[in-house]
C-alpha positions as CSV (number, residue, x, y, z in Angstrom):
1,X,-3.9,-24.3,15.7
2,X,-1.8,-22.4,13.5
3,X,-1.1,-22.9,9.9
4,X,2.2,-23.1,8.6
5,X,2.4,-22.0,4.5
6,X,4.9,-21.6,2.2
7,X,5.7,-20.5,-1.4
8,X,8.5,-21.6,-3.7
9,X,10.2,-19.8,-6.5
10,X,11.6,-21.4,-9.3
11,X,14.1,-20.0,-11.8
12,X,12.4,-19.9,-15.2
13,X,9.7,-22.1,-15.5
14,X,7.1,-22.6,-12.8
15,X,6.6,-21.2,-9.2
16,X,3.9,-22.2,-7.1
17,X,2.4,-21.9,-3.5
18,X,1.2,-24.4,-1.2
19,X,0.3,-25.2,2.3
20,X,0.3,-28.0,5.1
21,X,-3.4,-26.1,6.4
22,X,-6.2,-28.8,5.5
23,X,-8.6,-26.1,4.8
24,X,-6.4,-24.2,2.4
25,X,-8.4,-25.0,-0.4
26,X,-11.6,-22.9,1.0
27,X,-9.6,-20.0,2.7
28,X,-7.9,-19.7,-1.0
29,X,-11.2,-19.2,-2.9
30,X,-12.0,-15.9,-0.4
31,X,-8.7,-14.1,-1.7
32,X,-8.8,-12.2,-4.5
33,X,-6.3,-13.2,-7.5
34,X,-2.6,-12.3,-6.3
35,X,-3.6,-11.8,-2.9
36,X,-3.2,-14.8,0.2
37,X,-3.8,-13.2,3.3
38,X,-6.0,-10.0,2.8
39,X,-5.1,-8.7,6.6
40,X,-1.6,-8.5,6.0
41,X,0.5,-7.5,9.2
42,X,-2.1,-4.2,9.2
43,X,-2.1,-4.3,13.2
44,X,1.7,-5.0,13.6
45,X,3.4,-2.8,11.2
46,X,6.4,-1.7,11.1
47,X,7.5,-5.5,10.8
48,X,9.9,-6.2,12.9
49,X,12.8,-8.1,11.5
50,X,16.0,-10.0,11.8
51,X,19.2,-11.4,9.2
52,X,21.4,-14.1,9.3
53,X,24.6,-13.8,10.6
54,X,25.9,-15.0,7.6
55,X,24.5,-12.3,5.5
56,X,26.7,-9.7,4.7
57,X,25.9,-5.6,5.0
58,X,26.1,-5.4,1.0
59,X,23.8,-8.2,0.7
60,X,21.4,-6.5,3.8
61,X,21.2,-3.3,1.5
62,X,19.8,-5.3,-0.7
63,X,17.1,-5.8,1.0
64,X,16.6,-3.5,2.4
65,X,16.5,-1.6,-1.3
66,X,13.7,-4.4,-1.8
67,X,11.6,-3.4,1.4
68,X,11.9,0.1,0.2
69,X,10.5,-0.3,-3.1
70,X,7.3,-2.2,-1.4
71,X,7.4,1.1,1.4
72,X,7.1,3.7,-1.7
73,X,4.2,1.7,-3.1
74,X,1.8,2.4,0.0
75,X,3.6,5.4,1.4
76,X,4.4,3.5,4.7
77,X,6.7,2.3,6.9
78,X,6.5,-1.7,6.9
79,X,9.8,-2.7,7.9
80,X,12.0,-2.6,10.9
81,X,15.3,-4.0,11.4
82,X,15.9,-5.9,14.4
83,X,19.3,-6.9,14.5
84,X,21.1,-10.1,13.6
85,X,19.8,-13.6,14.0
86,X,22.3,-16.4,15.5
87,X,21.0,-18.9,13.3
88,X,21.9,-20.1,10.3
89,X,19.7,-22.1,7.8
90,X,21.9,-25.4,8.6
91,X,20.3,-24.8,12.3
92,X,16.7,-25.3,11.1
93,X,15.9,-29.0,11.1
94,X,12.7,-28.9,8.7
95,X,11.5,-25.7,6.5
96,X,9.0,-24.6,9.2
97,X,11.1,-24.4,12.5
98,X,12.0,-20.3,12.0
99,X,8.1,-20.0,12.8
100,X,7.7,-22.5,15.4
101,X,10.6,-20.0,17.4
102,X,8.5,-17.1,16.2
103,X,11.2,-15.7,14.2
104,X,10.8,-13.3,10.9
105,X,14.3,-13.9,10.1
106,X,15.9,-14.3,6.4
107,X,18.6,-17.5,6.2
108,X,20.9,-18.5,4.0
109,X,20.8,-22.0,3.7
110,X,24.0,-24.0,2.4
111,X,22.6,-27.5,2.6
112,X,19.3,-26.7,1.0
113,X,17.8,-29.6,0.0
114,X,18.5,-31.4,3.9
115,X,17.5,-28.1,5.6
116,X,14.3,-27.2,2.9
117,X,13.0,-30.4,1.0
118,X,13.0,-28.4,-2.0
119,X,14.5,-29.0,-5.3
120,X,17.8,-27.4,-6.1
121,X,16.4,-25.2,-8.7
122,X,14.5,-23.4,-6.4
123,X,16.3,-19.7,-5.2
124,X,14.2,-19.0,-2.3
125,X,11.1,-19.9,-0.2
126,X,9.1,-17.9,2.3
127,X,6.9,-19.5,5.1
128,X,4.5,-17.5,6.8
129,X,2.1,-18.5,9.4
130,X,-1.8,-16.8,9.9
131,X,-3.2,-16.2,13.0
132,X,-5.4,-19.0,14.0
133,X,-8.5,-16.3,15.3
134,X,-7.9,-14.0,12.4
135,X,-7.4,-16.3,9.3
136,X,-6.4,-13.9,6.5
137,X,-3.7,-12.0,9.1
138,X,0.5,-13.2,9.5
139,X,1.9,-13.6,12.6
140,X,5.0,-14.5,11.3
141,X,7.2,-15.2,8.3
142,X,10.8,-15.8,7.3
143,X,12.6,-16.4,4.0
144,X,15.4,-19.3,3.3
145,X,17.8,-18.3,0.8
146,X,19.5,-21.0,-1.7
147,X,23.1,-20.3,-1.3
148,X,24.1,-23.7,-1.8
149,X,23.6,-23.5,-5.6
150,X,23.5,-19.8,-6.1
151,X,25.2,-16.2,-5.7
152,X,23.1,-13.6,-4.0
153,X,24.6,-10.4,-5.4
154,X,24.4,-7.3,-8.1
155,X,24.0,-9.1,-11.5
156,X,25.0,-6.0,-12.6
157,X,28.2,-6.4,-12.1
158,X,29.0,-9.5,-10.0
159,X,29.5,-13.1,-11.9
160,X,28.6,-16.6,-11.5
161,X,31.4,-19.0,-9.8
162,X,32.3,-22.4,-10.2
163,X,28.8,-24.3,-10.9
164,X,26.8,-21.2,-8.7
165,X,25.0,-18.8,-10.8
166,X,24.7,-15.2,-9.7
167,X,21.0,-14.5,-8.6
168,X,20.3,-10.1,-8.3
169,X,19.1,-10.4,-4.6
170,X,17.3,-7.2,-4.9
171,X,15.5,-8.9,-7.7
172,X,14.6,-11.6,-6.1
173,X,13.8,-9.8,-2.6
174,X,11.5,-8.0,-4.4
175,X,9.1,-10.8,-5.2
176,X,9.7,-12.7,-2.2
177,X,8.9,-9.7,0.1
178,X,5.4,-9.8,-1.7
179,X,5.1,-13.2,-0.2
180,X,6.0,-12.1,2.7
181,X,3.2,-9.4,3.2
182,X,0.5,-11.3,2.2
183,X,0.7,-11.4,-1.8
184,X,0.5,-14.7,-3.8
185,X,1.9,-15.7,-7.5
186,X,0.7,-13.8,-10.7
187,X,0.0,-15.5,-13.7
188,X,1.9,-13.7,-16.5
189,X,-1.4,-13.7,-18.6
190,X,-2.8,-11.8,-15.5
191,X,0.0,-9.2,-15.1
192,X,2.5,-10.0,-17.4
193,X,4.8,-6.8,-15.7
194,X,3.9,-8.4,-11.8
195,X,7.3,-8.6,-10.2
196,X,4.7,-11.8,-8.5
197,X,4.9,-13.5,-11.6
198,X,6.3,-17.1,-10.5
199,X,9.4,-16.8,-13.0
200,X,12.9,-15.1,-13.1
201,X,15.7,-14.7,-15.0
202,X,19.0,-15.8,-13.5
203,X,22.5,-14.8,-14.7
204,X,24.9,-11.8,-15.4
205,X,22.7,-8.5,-15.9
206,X,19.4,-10.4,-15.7
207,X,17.5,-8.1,-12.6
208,X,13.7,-7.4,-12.0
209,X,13.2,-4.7,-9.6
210,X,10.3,-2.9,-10.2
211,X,6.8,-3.9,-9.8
212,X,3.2,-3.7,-12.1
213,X,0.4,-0.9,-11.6
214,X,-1.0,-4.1,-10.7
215,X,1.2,-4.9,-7.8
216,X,0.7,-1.5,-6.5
217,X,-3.0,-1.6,-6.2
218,X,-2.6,-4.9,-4.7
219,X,-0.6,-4.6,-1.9
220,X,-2.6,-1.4,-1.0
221,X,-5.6,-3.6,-1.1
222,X,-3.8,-4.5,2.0
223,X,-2.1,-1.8,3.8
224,X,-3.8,1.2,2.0
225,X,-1.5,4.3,1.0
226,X,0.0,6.9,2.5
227,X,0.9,9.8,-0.3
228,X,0.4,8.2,-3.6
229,X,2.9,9.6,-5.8
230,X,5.6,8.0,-4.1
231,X,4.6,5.0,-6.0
232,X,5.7,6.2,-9.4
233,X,9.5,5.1,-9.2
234,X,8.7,1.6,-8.0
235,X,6.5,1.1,-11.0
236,X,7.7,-1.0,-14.1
């Protein structure tokens, strides 16, 4: 049977993963630090996936600026666009149903805690599911965005509205898309530069976009690399 995981990301003071997969706890100790599936998507690359229809084409570049940083730090195409999902994150009756329809899909979800079971502080969360005969490889993942409580935009220069603070979605992408190919949350007294560190900074002009040395060598760890000074812009 597969196992369905997840990983949350808080705002400013803690992140942390977990997973519904009894023997988590022993499949965990096999992963080096920062890393929770060590096959990756290594024999289905480039990834196929999809958006919400309720993501815009400004927010889409976005992510797809974030996949690009994560293709520059191996050198190789991981991501391929699909097309647009039907769903919406108000479809999904528990976090989990995106991979029970096989979907790698990214949702906005505008009744967060109903749809997720997670705290309004949390921005995002991405599920991923391993393949039950080859443990440390994904079959599928998706992420659910918090748009009930926040902004997904530039916090460069767009602001927080009424009572939603303005998240930089390329920020944010960034570390989630880590999730989303197999990397897990950094302790800053690890890699205090790891764009996996379980923390970020909300608000006007407050981004992360770049990634550690540390990143870098993990995620290739996983995928290997292509030609290696590509890798020089993404790093922080």
């Amino acid at each position: 049977m597969s196992s369905f995981k997840y990983s949350i990301f808080f705002i400013v003071l803690f992140c942390g993963s977990q997973t519904n997969n009894v023997n988590s706890s022993s499949q965990k100790s096999e992963n080096p630090l920062g890393i929770h599936s060590q096959d990756g998507w290594k024999n289905s690359l480039p990834i196929k996936y999809t958006i919400s229809i309720e993501m815009t084409d400004t927010q889409h570049q976005y992510l797809k600026n974030a996949m690009q940083s994560w293709e520059k730090a191996v050198a190789k195409k991981l991501f391929e666009f699909e097309g647009t999902d039907p769903h919406k994150g108000i479809d999904f009756s528990d976090l989990y149903e995106p991979l029970k329809m096989g979907l790698n899909g990214h949702f906005f979800d505008m009744t967060w805690a109903k749809s997720t079971g997670k705290p309004n502080s949390v921005l995002a969360t991405t599920v991923w599911e391993n393949d039950p005969n080859m443990t440390q490889a994904i079959l599928h993942s998706s992420i659910r965005y918090n748009q009930e409580y926040y902004i997904f935009g530039d916090a460069t220069k767009d602001q927080s509205q009424d009572k939603k603070t303005i998240v930089d979605m390329q920020s944010l992408c960034t570390h989630e898309l880590g999730h989303f190919l197999g990397l897990s949350h950094v302790p800053s007294t690890s890699d205090s530069s790891s764009i996996m560190n379980p923390t970020l900074k909300i608000g006007e002009g407050n981004t992360n976009r770049f990634m550690s040395s540390g990143d870098v060598d993990r995620v290739r760890s996983i995928y290997g690399v292509g030609d290696s000074t590509q890798s020089q812009e993404v790093i922080k």
